[in-house]
C-alpha positions in Angstrom: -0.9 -1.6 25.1 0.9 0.7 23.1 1.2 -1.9 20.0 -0.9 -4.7 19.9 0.3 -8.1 18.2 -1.6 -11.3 17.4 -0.3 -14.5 16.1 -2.7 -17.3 15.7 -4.8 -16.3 18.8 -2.3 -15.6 20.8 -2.2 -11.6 21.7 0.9 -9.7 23.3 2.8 -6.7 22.5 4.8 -6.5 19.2 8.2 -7.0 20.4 7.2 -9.9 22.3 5.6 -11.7 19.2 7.4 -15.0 18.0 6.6 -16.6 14.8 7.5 -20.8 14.4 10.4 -21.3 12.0 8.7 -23.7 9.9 6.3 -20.6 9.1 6.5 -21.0 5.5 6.7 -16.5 5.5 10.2 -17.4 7.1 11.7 -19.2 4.8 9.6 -18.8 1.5 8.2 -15.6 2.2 4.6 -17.6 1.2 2.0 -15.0 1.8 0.4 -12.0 1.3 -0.9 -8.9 3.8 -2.4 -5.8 3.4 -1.9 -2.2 5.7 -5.1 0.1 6.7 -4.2 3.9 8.8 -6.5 4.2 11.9 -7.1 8.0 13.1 -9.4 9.0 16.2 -9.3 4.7 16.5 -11.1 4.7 13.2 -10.0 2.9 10.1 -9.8 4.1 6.8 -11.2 2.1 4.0 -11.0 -1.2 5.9 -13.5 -2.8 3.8 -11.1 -1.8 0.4 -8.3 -3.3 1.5 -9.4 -6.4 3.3 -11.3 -7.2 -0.5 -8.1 -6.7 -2.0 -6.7 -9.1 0.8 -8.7 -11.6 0.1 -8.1 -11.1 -3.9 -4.4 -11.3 -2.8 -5.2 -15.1 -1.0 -6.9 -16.3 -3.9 -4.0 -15.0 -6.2 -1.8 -17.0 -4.7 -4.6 -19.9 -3.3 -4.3 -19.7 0.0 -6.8 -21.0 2.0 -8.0 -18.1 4.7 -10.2 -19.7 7.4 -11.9 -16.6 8.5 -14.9 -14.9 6.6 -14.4 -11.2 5.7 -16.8 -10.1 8.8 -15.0 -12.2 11.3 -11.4 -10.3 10.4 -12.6 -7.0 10.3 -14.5 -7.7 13.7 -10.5 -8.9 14.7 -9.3 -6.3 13.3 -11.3 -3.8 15.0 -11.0 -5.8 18.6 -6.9 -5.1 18.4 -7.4 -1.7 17.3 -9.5 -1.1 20.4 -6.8 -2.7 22.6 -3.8 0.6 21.5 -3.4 3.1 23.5 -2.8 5.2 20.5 -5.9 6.5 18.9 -3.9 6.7 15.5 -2.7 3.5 14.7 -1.4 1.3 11.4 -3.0 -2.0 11.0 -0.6 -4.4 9.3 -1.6 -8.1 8.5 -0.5 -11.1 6.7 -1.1 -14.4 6.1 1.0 -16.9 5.6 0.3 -20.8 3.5 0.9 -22.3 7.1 3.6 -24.1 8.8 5.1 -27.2 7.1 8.8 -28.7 6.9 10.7 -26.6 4.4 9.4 -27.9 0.8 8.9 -25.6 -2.5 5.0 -27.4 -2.9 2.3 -26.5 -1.3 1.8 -28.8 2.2 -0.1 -31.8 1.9 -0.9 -32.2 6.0 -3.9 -30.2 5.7 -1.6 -27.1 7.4 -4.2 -24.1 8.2 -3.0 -20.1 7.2 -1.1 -18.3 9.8 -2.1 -14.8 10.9 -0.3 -12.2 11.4 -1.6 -9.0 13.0 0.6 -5.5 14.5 -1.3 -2.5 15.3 1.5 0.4 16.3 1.3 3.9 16.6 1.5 6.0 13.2 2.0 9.8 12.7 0.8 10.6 9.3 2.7 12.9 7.0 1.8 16.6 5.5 0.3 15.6 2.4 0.6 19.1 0.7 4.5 18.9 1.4 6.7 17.9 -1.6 8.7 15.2 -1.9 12.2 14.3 -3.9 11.9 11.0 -6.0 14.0 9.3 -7.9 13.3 6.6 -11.0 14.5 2.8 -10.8 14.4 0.0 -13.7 11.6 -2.3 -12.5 13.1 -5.8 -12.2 10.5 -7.5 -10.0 8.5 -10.5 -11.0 5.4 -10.3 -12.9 2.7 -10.6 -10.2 2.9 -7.0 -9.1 -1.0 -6.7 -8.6 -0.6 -9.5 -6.2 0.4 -7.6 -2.2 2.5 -10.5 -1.0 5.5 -10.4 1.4 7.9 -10.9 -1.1 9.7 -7.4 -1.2 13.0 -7.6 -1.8 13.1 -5.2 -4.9 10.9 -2.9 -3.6 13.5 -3.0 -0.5 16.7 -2.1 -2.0 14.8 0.7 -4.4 13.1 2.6 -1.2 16.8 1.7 0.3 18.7 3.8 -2.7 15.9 6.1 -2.8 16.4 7.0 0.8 20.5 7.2 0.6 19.5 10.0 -2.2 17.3 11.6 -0.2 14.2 10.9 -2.1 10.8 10.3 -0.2 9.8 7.3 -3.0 11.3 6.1 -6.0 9.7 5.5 -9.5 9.7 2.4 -11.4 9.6 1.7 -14.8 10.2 -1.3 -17.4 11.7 0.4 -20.2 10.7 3.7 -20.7 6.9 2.9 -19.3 6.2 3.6 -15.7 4.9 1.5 -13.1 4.8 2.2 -9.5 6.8 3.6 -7.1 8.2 0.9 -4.5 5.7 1.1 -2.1 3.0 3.9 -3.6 0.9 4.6 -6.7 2.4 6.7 -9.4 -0.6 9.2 -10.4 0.0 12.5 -13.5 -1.6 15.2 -13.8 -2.1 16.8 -17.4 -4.6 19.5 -17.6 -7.4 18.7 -15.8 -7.1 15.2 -16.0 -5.8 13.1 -13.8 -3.8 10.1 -15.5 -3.5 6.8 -13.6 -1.3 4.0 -15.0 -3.3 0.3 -16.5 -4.5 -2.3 -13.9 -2.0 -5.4 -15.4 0.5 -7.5 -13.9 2.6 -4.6 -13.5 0.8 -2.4 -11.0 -0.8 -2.9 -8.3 -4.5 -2.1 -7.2 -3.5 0.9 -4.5 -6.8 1.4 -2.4 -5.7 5.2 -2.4 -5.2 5.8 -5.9 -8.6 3.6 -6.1 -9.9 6.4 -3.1 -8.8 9.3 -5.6 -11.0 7.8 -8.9 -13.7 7.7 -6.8 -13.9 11.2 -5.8 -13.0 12.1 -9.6 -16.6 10.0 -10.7 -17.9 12.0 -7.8 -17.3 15.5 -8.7 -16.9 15.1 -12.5 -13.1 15.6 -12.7 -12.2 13.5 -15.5 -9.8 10.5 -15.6 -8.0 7.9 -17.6 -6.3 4.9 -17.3 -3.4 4.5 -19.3 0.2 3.7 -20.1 2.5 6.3 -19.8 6.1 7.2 -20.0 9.6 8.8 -18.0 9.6 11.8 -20.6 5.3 11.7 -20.1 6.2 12.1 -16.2 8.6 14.6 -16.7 6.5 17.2 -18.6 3.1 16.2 -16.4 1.8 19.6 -15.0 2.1 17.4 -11.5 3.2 14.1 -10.4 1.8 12.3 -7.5 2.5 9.8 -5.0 -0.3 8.0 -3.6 -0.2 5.8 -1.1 -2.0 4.2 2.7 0.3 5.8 4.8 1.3 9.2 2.7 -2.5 9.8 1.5 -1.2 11.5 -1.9 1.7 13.7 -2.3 2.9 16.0 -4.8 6.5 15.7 -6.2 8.8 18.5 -6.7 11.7 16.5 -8.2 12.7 13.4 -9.9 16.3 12.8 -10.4 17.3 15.9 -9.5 15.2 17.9 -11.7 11.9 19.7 -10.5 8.8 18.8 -11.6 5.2 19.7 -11.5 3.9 23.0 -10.2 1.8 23.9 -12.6 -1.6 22.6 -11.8 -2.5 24.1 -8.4 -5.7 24.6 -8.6 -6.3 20.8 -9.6 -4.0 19.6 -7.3 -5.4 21.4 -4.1 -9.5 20.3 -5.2 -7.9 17.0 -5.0 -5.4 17.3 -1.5 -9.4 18.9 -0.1 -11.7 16.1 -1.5 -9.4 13.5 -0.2 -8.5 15.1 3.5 -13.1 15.7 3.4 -13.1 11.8 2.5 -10.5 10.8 5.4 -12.4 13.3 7.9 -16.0 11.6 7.2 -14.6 8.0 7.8 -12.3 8.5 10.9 -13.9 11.6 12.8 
């Protein structure tokens, strides 16, 4: 097939998935997911993110049936059934199906899985991007990965009508994420990585990146830091699943970074070294 969906068992191709309206995703979003980039039919950090899924189920207490071996071996089966050997796994689960009511179902309802493997054609991660900066408005359970996106929506939304490749958010003058990607500085020969809190979620690529800093002794920090911090960083950038990490070369119209090469290409190497050894 050229995508491959699942739903509860049942396997077909994407556009021919159906989800039950009392889904509590429909109409509550209720749930969480997590995304993992295939190359050569080979994923990338699976184990990462499906931790970080299950984190995200007992954030919100979900109770996921499957054991962590018995999702990953799903996983794997559906990636095995593209015809594309360079694929994006997306899945989700969902609190279960239950008439429509705000507390949690009392009829013993079991999660709901969600699973769409489609092609995916990853970017140049050396290419700059444009960004923009947004006031951060969203709840306060960003470290949480569930379906509920709306803010992140309609930032990536004005980001795009700008012609930005991500956006920037901040509360206040401090700066958190971007709307679907990691916000990363760097100063020197540091790189700076904002606080695991409430406000920032755990990216498995900007998690990929610390490691290969312990690795080859480039220091790092985690820390709080600000718009006018991001501003005067020697380079700024954007690390996500599906754009690896890439540099920006203007926020808000004004350009930005440039002045670490050196720093920035040992880093763009060690990470395309670390994607090659997983998926080759």
């Amino acid at each position: 097939m050229k995508t491959v969906g699942y739903y509860n068992g049942k396997i077909m191709p994407v556009d021919e998935l159906s989800v039950p309206a009392l889904d509590r995703a429909v109409y509550f979003g209720d749930g969480v997911y997590d995304v993992v980039i295939c190359r050569n039919g080979k994923p990338f950090t699976l184990d990462m993110h499906v931790d970080r899924f299950y984190n995200s189920c007992r954030a919100l207490e979900i109770e996921f049936p499957m054991q962590k071996e018995e999702l990953k071996a799903l996983l794997l089966e559906l990636v095995a059934m593209a015809d594309d050997a360079d694929t994006m796994i997306y899945w989700q689960a969902s609190r279960g199906t239950a008439p429509r009511k705000h507390e949690y179902p009392q009829n013993g309802a079991k999660a709901n899985l969600l699973v769409m493997i489609t092609p995916l054609k990853l970017g140049d991660l050396r290419k700059p991007i444009r960004l923009m900066t947004v006031e951060d408005i969203r709840f306060l359970h960003c470290d949480i990965k569930t379906i509920n996106l709306i803010p992140n929506v309609m930032a990536a939304e004005k980001g795009h009508q700008a012609g930005c490749g991500e956006i920037i958010f901040h509360r206040g003058d401090r700066v958190t994420e971007g709307a679907h990607s990691s916000i990363l500085l760097l100063e020197g020969d540091k790189v700076v990585l904002p606080p695991l809190d409430q406000y920032v979620l755990p990216g498995i690529t900007r998690r990929v990146i610390e490691q290969l800093c312990e690795k080859n002794g480039i220091p790092y920090e985690r820390r709080v830091f600000t718009l006018d911090e991001l501003m005067e960083a020697d380079e700024i950038l954007v690390a996500s699943t599906t754009k690896h990490f890439v540099p920006a070369e203007e926020v808000d119209g004004q350009k930005v970074g440039g002045k670490a090469p050196a720093l920035l290409k040992k880093l763009q190497d060690l990470f395309l070294a670390e994607l090659a050894a997983q998926t080759e």
